[in-house]
Each structure stands twice: as C-alpha cells, then as structure tokens.
PyMOL Python script that loads the backbone (N, CA, C, O; Angstrom):
from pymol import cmd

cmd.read_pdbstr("""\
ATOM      1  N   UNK A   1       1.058  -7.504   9.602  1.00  0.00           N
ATOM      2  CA  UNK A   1      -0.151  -6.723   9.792  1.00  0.00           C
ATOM      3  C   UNK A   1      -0.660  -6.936  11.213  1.00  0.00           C
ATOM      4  O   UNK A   1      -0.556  -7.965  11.880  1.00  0.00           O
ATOM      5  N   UNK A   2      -1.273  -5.696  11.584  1.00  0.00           N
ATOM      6  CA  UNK A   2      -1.161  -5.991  13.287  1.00  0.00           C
ATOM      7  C   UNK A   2      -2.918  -5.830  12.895  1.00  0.00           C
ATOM      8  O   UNK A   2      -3.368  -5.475  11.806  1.00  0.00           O
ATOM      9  N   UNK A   3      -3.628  -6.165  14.001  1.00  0.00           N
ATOM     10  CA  UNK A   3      -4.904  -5.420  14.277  1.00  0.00           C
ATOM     11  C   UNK A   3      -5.735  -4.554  13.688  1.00  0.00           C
ATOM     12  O   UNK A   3      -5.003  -3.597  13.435  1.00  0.00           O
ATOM     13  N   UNK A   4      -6.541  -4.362  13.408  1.00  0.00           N
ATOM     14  CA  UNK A   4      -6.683  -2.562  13.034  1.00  0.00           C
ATOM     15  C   UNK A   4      -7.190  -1.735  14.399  1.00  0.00           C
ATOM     16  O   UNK A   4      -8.000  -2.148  15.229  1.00  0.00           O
ATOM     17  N   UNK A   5      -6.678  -0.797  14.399  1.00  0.00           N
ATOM     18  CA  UNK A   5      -7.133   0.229  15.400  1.00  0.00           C
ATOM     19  C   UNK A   5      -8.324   1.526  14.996  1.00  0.00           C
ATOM     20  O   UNK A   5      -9.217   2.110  15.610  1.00  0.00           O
ATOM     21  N   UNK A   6      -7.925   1.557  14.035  1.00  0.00           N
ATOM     22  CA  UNK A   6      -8.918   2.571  13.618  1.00  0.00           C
ATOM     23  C   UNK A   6      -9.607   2.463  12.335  1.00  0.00           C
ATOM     24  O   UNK A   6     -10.596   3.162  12.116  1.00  0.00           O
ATOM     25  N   UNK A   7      -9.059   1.460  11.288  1.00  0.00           N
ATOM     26  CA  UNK A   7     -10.172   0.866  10.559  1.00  0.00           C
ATOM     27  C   UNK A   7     -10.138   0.002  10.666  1.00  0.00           C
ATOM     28  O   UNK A   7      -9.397  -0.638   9.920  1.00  0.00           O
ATOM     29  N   UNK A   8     -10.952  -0.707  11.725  1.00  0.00           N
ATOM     30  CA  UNK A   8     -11.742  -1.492  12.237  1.00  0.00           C
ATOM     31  C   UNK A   8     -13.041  -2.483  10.901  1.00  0.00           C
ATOM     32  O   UNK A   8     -13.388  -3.650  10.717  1.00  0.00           O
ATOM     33  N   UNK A   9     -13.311  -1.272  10.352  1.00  0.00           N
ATOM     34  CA  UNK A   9     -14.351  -1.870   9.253  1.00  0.00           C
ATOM     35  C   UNK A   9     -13.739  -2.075   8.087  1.00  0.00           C
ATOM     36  O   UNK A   9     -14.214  -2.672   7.121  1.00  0.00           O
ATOM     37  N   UNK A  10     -12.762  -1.617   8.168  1.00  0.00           N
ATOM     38  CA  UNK A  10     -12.133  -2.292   6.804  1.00  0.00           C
ATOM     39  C   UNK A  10     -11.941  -3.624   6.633  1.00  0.00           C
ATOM     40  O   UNK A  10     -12.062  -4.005   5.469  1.00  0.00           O
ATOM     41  N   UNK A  11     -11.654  -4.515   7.516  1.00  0.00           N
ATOM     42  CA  UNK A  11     -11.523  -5.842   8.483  1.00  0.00           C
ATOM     43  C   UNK A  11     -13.296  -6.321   8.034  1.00  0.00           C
ATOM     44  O   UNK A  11     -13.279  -7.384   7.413  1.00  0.00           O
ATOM     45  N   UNK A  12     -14.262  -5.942   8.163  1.00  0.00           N
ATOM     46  CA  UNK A  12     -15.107  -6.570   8.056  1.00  0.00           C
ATOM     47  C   UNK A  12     -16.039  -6.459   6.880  1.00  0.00           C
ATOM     48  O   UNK A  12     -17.195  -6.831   6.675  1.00  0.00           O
ATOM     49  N   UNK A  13     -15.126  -5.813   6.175  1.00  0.00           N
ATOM     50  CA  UNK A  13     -15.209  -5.738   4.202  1.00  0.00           C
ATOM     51  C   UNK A  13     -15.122  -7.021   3.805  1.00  0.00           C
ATOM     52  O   UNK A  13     -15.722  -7.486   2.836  1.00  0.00           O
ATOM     53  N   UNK A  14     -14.152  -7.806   4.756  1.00  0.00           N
ATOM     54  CA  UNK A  14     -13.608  -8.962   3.638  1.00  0.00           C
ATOM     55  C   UNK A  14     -14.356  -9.927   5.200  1.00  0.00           C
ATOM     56  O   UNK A  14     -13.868 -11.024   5.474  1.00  0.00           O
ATOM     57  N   UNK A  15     -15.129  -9.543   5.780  1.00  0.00           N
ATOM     58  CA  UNK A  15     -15.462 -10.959   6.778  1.00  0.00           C
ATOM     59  C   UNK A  15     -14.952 -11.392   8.161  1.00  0.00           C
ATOM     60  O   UNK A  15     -15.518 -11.518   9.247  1.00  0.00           O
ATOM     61  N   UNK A  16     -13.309 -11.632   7.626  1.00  0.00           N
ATOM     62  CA  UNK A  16     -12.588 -11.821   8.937  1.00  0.00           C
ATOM     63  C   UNK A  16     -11.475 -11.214   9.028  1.00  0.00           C
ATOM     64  O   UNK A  16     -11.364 -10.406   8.106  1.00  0.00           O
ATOM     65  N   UNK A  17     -10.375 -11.233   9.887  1.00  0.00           N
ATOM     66  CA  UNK A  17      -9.489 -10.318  10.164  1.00  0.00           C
ATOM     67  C   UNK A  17      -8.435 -11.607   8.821  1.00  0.00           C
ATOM     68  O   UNK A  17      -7.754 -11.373   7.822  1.00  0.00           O
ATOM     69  N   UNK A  18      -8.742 -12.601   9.377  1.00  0.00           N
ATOM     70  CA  UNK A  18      -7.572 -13.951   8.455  1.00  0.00           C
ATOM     71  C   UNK A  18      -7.804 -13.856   6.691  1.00  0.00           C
ATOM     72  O   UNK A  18      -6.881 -14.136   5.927  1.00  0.00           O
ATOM     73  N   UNK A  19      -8.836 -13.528   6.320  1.00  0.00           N
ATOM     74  CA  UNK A  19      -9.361 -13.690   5.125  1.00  0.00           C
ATOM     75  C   UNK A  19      -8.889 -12.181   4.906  1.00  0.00           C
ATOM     76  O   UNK A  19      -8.859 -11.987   3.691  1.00  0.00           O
ATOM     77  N   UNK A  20      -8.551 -11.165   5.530  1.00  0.00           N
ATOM     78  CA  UNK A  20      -8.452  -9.706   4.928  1.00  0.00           C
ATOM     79  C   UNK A  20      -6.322 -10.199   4.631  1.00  0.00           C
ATOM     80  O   UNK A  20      -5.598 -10.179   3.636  1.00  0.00           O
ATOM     81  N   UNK A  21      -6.150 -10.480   5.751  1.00  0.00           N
ATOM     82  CA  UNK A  21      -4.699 -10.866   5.932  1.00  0.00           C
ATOM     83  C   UNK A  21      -4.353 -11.871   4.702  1.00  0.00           C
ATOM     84  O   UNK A  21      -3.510 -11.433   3.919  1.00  0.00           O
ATOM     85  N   UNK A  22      -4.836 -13.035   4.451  1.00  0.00           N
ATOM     86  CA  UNK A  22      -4.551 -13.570   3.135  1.00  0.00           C
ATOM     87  C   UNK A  22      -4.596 -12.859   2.185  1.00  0.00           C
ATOM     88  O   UNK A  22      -3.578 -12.849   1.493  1.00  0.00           O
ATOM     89  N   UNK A  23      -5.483 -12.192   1.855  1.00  0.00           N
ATOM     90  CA  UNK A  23      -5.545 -11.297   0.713  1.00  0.00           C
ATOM     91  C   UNK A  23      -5.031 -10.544   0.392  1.00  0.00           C
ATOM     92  O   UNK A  23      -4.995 -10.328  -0.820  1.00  0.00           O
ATOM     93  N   UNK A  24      -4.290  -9.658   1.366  1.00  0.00           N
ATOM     94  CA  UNK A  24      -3.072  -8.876   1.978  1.00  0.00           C
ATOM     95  C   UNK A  24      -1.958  -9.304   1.257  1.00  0.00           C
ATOM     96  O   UNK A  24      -1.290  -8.687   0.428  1.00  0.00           O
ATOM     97  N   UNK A  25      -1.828 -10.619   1.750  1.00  0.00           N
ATOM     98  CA  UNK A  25      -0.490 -11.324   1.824  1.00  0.00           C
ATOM     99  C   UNK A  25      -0.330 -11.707   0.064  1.00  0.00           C
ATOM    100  O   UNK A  25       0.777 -11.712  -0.472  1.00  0.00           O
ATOM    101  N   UNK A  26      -1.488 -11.986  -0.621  1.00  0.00           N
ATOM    102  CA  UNK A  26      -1.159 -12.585  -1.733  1.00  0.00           C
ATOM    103  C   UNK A  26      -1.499 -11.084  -2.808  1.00  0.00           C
ATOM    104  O   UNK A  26      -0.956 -11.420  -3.860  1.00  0.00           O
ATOM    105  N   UNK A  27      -1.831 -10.305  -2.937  1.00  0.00           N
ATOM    106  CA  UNK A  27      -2.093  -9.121  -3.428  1.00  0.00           C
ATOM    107  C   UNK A  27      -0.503  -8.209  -3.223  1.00  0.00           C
ATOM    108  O   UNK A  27       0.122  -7.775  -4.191  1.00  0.00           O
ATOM    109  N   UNK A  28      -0.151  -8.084  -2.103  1.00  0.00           N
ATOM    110  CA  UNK A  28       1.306  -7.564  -2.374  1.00  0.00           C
ATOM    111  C   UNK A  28       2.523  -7.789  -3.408  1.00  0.00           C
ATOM    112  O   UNK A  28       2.982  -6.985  -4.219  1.00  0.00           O
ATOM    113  N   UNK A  29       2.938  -9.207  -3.126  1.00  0.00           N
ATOM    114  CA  UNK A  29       3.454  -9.849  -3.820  1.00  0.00           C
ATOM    115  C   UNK A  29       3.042  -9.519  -5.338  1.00  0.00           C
ATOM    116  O   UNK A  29       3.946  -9.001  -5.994  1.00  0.00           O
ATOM    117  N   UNK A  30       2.234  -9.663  -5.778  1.00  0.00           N
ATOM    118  CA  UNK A  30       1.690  -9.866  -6.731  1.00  0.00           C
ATOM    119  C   UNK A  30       2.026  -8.171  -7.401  1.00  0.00           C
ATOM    120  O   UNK A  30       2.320  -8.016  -8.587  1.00  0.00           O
ATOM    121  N   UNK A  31       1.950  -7.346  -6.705  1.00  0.00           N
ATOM    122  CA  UNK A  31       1.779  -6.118  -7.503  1.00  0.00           C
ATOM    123  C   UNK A  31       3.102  -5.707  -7.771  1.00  0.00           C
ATOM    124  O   UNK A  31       3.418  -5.201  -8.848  1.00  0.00           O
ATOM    125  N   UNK A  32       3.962  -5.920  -6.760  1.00  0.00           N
ATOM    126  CA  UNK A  32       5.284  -5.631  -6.528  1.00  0.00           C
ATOM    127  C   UNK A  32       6.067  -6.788  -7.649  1.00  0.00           C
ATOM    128  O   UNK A  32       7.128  -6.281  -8.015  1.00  0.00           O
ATOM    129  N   UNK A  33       5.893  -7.938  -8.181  1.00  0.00           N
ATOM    130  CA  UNK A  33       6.366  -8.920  -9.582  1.00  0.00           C
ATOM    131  C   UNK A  33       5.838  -8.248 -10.434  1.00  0.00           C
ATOM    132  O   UNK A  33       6.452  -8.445 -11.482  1.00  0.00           O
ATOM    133  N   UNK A  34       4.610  -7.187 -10.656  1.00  0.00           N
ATOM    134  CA  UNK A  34       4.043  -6.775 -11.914  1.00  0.00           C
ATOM    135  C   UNK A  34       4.872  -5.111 -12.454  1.00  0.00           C
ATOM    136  O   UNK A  34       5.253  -4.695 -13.548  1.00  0.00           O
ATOM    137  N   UNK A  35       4.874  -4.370 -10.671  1.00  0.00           N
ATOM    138  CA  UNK A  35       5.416  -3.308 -11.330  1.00  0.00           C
ATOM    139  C   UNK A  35       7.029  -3.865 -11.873  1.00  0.00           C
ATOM    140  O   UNK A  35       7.224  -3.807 -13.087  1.00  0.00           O
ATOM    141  N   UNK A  36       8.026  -4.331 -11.090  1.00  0.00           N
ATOM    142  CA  UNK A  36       9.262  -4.946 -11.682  1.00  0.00           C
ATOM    143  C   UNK A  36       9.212  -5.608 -12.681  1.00  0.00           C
ATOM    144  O   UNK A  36      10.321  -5.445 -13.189  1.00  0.00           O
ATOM    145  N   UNK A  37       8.408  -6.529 -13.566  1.00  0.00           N
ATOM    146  CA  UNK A  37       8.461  -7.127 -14.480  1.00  0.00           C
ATOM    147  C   UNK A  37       8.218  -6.137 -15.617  1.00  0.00           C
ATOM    148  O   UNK A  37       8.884  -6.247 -16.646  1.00  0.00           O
ATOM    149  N   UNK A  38       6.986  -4.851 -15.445  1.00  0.00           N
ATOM    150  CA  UNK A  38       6.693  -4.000 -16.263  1.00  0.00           C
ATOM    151  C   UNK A  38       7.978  -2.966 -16.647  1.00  0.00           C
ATOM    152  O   UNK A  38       8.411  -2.714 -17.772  1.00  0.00           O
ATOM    153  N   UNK A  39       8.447  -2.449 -15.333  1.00  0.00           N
ATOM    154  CA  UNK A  39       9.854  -1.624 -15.840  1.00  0.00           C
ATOM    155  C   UNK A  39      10.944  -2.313 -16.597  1.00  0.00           C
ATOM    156  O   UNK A  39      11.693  -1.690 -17.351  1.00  0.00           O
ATOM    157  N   UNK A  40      11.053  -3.939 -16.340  1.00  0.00           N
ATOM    158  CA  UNK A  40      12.032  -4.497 -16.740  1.00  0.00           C
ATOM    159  C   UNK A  40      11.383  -4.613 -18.477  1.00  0.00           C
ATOM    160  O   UNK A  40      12.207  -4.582 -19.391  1.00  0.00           O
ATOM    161  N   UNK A  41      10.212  -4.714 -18.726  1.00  0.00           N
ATOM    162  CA  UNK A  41      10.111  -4.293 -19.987  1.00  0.00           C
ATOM    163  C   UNK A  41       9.924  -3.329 -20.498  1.00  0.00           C
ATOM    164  O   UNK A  41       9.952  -3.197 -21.721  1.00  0.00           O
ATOM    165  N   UNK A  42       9.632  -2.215 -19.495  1.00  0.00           N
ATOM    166  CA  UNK A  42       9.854  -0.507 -20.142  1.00  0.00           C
ATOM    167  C   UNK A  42      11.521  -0.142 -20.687  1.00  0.00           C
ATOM    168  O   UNK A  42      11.883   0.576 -21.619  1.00  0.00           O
ATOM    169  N   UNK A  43      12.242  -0.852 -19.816  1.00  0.00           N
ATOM    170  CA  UNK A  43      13.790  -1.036 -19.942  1.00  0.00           C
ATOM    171  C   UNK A  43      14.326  -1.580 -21.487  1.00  0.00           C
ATOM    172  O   UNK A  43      15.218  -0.944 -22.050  1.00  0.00           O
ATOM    173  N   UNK A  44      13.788  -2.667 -22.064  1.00  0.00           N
ATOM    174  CA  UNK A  44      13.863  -3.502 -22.968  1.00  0.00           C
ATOM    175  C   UNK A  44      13.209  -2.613 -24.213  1.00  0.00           C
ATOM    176  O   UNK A  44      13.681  -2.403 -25.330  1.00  0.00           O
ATOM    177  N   UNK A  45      12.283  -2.281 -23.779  1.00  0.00           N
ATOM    178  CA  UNK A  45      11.720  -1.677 -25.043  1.00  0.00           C
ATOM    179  C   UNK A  45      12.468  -0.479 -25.422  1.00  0.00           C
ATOM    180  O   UNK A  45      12.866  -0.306 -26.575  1.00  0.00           O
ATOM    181  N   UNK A  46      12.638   0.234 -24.604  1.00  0.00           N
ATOM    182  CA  UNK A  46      12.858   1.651 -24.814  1.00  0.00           C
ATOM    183  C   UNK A  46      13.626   2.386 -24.095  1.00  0.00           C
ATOM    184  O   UNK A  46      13.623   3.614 -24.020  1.00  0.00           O
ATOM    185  N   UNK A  47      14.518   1.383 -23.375  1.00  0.00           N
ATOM    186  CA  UNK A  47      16.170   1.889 -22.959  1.00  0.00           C
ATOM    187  C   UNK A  47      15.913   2.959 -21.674  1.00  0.00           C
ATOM    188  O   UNK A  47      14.938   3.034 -20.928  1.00  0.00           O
ATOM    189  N   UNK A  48      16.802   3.530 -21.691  1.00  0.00           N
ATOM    190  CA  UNK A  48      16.556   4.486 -20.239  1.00  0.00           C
ATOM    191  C   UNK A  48      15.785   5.717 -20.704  1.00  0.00           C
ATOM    192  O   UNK A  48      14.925   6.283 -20.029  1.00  0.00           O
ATOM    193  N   UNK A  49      16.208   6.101 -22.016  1.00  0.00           N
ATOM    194  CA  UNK A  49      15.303   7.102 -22.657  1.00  0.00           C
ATOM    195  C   UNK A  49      13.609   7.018 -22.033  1.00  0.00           C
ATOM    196  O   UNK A  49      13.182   8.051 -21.516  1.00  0.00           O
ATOM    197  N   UNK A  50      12.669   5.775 -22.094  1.00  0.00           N
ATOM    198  CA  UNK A  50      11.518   5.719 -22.448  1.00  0.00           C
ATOM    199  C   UNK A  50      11.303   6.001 -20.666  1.00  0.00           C
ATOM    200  O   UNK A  50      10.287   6.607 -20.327  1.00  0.00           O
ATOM    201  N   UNK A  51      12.240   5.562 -19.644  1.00  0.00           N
ATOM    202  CA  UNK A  51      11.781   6.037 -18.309  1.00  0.00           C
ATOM    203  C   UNK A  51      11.981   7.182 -17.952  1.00  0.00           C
ATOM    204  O   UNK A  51      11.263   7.771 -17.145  1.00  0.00           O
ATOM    205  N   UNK A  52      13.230   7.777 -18.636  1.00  0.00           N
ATOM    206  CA  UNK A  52      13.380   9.120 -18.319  1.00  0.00           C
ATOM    207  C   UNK A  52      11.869  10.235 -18.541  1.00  0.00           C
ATOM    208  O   UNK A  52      11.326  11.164 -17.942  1.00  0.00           O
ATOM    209  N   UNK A  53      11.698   9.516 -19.655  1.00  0.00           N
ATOM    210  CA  UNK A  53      10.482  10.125 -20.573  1.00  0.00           C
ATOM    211  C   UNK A  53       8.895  10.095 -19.947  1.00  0.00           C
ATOM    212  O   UNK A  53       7.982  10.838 -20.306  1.00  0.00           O
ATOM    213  N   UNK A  54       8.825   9.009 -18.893  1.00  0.00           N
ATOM    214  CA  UNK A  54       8.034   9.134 -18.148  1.00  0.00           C
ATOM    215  C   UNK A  54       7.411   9.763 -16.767  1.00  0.00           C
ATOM    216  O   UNK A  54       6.399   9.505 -16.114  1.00  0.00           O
ATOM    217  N   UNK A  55       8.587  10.803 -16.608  1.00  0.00           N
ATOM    218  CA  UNK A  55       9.011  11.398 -15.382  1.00  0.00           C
ATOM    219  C   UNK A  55       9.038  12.527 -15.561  1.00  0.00           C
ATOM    220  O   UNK A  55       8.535  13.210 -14.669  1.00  0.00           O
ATOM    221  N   UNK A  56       9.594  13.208 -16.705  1.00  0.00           N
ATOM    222  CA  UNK A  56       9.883  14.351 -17.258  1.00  0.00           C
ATOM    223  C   UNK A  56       8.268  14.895 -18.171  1.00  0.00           C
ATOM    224  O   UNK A  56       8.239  15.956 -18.795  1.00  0.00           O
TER     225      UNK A  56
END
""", "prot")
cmd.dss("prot")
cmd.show_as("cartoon", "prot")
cmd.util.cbc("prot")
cmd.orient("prot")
C-alpha cells in the first residue's frame, strides 16, 4: 500500500496512515481464508452442481 493520493481522508478514518495499513494487512487475509474455506464447503456439500447453481 503506497500513500494515498486522492483519498487522503480515508487515511484519517482510522487515525494514522500505520493503523489504516495494519488493518489492511490483517482484514485481507482474513477474507480471502473465509471466501476459500466457504467454497471448499460449498464443494463438500453440494458438489459442483451447488456452484454451478449459483452462477446460473
């Protein structure tokens, strides 16, 4: 994460530029283990059928 250039105030939502960046850093992770863990049980439950089924 570089700077912000143009939201600037988004940066001072969370206080500091370090405290927006931690939060950053641990919020990614986190969503990206939830969606993979969730498909890997959309998979389990309900085979390729139940993803196909979610698309269609």
């Amino acid at each position: 994460m570089y700077k912000p250039a143009q939201l600037h105030w988004l940066s001072g939502l969370f206080g500091s530029w370090q405290t927006l960046r931690t939060v950053h850093f641990i919020t990614v992770p986190t969503v990206i283990l939830f969606t993979v863990a969730h498909s890997l049980l959309a998979l389990k439950v309900g085979s390729i059928r139940l993803v196909k089924s979610m698309f269609l």
